[in-house]
N, C-alpha and C positions, 0 to 999 in steps of 0.2 A: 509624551511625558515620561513612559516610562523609559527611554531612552537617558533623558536628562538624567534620573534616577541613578540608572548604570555606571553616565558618565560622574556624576557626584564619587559615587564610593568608588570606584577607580582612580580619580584624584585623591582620595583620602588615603588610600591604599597608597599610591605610590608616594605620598608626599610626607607618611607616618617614615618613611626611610633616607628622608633627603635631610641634609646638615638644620638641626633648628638650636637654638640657644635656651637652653636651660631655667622655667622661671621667667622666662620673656613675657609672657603674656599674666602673670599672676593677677596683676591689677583690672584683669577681666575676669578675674574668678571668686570676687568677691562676695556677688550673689546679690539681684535684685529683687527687694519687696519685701514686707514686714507679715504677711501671710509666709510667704515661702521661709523666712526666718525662723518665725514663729512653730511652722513642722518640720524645724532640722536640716534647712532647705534641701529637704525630698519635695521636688516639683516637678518633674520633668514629668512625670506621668498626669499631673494635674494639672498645670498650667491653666487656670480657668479663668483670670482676670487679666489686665493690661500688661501685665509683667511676664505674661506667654513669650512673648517678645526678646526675652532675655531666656528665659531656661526651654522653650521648645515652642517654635512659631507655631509648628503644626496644629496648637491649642489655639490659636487664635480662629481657627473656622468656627471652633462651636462658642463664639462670643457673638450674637447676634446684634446685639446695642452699642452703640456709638458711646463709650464709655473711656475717663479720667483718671489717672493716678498721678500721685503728688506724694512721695518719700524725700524724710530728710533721716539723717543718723551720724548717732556722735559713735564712735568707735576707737578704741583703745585708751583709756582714761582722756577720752574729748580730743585727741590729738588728731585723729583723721576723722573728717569731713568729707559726708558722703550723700549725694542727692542725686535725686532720680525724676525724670516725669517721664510717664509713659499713655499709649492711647490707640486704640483698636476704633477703625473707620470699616461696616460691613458695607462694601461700595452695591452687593445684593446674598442673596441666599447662597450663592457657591464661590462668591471672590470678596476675600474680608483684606485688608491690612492694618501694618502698626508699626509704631515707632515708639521708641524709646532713647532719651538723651541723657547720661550720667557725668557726675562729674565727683571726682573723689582729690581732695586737698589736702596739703601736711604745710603749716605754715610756721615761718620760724628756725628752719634748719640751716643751725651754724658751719658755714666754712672757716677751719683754723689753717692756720701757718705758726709755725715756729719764731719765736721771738728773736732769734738770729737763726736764719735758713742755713746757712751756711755750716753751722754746729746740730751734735744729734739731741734728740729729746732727751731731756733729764729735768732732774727740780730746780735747775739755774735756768732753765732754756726750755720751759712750759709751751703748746703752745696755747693761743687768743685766739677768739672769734674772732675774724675782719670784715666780716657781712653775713646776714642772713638772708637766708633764699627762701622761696612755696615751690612746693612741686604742685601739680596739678596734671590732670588726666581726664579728658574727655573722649565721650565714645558716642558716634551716633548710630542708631538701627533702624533701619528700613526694612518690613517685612512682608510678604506675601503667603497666604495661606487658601489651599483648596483641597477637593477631597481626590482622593488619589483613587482608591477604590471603595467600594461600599462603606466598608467598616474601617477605610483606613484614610488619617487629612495626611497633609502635608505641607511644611512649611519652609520658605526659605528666606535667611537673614543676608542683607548687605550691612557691613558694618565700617564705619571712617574713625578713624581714631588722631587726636590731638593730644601732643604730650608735652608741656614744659619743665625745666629742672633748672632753677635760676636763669640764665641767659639763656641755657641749649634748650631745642625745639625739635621735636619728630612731627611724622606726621605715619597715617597707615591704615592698610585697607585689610578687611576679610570677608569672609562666606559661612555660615552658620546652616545646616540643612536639619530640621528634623520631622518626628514623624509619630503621630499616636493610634495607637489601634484597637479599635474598642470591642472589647471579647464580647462583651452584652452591657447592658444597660448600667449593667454594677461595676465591673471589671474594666481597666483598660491599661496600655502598656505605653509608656514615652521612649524616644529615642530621637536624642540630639546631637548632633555632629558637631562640634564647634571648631572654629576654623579650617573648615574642612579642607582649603589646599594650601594651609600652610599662611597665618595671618605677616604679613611684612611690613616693617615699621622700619623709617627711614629716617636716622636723627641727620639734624642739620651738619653737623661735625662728621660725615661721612661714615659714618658707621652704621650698619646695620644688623636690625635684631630679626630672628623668625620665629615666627610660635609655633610649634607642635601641637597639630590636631589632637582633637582630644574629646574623650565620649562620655555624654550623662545616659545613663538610660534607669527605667524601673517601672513600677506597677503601682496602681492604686485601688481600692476597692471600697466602696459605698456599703456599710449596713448598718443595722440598728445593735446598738452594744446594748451586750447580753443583760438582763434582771432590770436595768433602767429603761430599756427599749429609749435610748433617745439616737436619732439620726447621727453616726457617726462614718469618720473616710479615714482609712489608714494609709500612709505611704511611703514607699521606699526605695530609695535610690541609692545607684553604685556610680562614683566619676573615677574615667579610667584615664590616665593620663600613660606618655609612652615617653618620657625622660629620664628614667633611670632615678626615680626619686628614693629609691632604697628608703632607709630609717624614716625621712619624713612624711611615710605613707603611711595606712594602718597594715600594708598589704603590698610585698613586691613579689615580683617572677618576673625575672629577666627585667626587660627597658620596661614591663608595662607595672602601673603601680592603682591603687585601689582605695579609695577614700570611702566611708559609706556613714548614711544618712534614713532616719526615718522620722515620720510623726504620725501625731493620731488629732483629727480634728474634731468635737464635737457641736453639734448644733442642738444648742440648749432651747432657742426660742426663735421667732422668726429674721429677731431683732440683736441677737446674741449670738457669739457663737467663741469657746475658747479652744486655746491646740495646746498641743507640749509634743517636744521630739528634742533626738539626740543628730547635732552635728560634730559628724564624726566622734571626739568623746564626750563634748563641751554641750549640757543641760540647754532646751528651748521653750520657751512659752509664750504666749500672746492672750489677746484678748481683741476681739472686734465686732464693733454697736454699728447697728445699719438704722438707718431712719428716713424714710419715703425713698430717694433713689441717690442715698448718703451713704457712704459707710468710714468710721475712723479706724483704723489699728494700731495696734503696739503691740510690740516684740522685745523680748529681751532675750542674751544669750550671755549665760554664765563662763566669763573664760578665765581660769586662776591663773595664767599665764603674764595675759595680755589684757587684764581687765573688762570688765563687761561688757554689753552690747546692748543699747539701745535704740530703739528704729520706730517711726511711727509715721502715720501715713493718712492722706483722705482718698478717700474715692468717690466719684458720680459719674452714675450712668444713667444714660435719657434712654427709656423703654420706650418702644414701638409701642 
């Protein structure tokens, strides 16, 4: 195993330096689950429900129950359309898996032409829509999670991706590796590799895009916040990306560029529990009711850019 391990980030290594296209992969970086929303999506280090799957498999070991999630979310004043089911199967005590299926849509986007092609735009020679198209994006994940050494799991994603844009079609595959390591009972660290040798997407029109591996990692920590003594988890995460994202990062040096994320979750009752965190600059909160082996959430994220965020989700998981 530890072999595999080596050969992982050796691929990652060499394939962070091989030609990849800019932004190629963004529509996998959108971020699954209305929990992970909710704290700013700082998860890699928590990954504790079905959506482990999406920000760090490795968390799927410490999911012991055959457990469901079900997210839908309107996103950018309603215009993208984003849904998710995901589902952790513990096949016994040291080999758990999980999958996760997404699909994110923009429907209604006008193709225009010039009202004579032949002359340049102006206010005689406008152009018209001549048809509307949906894009659409699906991604399916297959995961595997076991513990690597004592205090540390591990988990690995295969990932297929389906892509439409009116007529044109891709199709694309990647690998996802990550890894949480639990300092003690309170403390633990995530670290997710995503596309770790380089995700390749292959449109029907002969073109093709690559995506540039790219890293979550961060810490989370369990205790009781101060004067209220109520069970609270703070978390925080850095995503490193290696494309030269200058300005649109909070954070560059050199090709590597630095996004960062935190929250604070509180657990008010057995049956309660609310978060708030910051992604990136843009305000996060949520709220989520459990009842027998139910749980609902909702998330919102304040964006004065791009308009808000709204996400909500169910969950059930059948206890041993």
């Amino acid at each position: 195993m530890k072999k595999i391990i080596i050969l992982l980030m050796s691929c990652f290594l060499l394939s962070s330096f091989l030609h990849a296209d800019k932004y190629a992969g963004e529509f996998l970086n959108i971020g699954v689950g209305v929990k992970a929303r909710a704290l700013g999506n700082a998860f890699v280090a928590l990954a504790d429900d079905p959506t482990a799957v999406y920000w760090n498999p490795a968390g799927i070991y410490y999911c012991n129950n055959l457990s469901f999630n079900i997210m839908h979310s309107e996103e950018y004043a309603g215009n993208l359309k984003y849904d998710a089911i995901s589902a952790i199967y513990p096949l016994d005590e040291a080999k758990k898996f999980g999958f996760l299926i997404t699909r994110t849509g923009i429907s209604g986007i006008p193709l225009t032409e010039l009202e004579d092609p032949n002359d340049t735009i102006s206010v005689h020679n406008p152009p018209y829509a001549y048809k509307y198209v949906s894009d659409a994006d699906y991604t399916g994940y297959l995961s595997f999670s076991s513990k690597l050494f004592k205090t540390i799991s591990f988990g690995i994603t295969t990932k297929l991706i389906y892509r439409t844009i009116g007529d044109i079609k891709a199709s694309g595959i990647g690998l996802d590796a990550g890894f949480l390591y639990k300092i003690n009972p309170s403390i633990q660290v995530g670290l997710n590799i995503r596309d770790a040798i380089g995700t390749s997407i292959w449109w029907k029109n002969g073109e093709t895009e690559k995506v540039t591996p790219n890293v979550l990692t961060g810490a989370s920590a369990r205790f009781a916040f101060p004067i209220i003594n109520i069970p609270s988890q703070f978390s925080f995460q850095t995503d490193i990306f290696f494309e030269n994202r200058d300005q649109s990062a909070q954070l560059s040096v050199g090709k590597a560029s630095f996004d960062f994320h935190a929250g604070m979750l509180f657990n008010f009752a057995p049956f309660l529990s609310v978060a708030c965190g910051i992604d990136r600059e843009n305000l996060t909160a949520g709220a989520f009711i459990s009842y027998k082996n139910y749980t609902l959430q909702y998330a919102f994220e304040n964006n004065p850019n791009l308009n808000n965020i709204h996400r909500i989700s169910l969950g059930v998981e059948f206890f041993n």
